[in-house]
N, C-alpha and C positions, 0 to 999 in steps of 0.2 A: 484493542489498544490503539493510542495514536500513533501515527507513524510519517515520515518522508521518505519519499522518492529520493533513493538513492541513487541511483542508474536503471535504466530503462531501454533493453532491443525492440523498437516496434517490429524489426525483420520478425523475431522468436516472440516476444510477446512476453521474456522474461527481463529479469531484474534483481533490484536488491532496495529496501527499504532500510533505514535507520530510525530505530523504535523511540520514542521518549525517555528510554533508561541505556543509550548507545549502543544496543545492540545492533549488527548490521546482518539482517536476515535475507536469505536470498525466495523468489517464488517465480512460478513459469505464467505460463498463457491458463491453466488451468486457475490461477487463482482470478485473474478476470473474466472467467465465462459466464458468470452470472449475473457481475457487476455493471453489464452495460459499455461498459467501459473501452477504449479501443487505442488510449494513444495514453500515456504520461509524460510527463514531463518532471526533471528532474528540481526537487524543492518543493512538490505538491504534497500537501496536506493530505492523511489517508487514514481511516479507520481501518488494522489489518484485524485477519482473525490465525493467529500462529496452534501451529500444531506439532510441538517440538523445538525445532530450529529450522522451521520453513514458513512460510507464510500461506497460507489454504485460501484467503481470502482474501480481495481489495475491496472498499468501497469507499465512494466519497464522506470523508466526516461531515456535519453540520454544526450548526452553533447551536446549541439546545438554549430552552430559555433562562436556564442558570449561568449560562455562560457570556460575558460579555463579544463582542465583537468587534 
């Protein structure tokens, strides 16, 4: 799903995202361990992967090519 950076501790490495349908979902440092990932910032664009009411996963969206830009 798409999502923004809703708040972001680089200290902890946790946060909360606000999904496309206004949910505001909270996730830790585990959900960027794989993502590369190391800083957000709040308003950034983010493909999450939810698992319940937490978020398991960040990674940067892309514009695919049906998508405009």
């Amino acid at each position: 799903m798409q999502a923004t950076v809703y708040r972001f501790d680089p200290e902890t490495g946790s946060g909360s995202v606000l999904t496309d349908s206004g949910d505001v979902l909270p996730f830790d440092a585990s959900a960027l361990a794989h993502s590369g990932l190391r800083h957000l910032r709040p308003g950034q664009r983010l493909t999450a992967e939810r698992e319940g009411d937490r978020v398991i996963a960040l990674t940067l969206g892309t514009i695919g090519a049906h998508e405009r830009p």
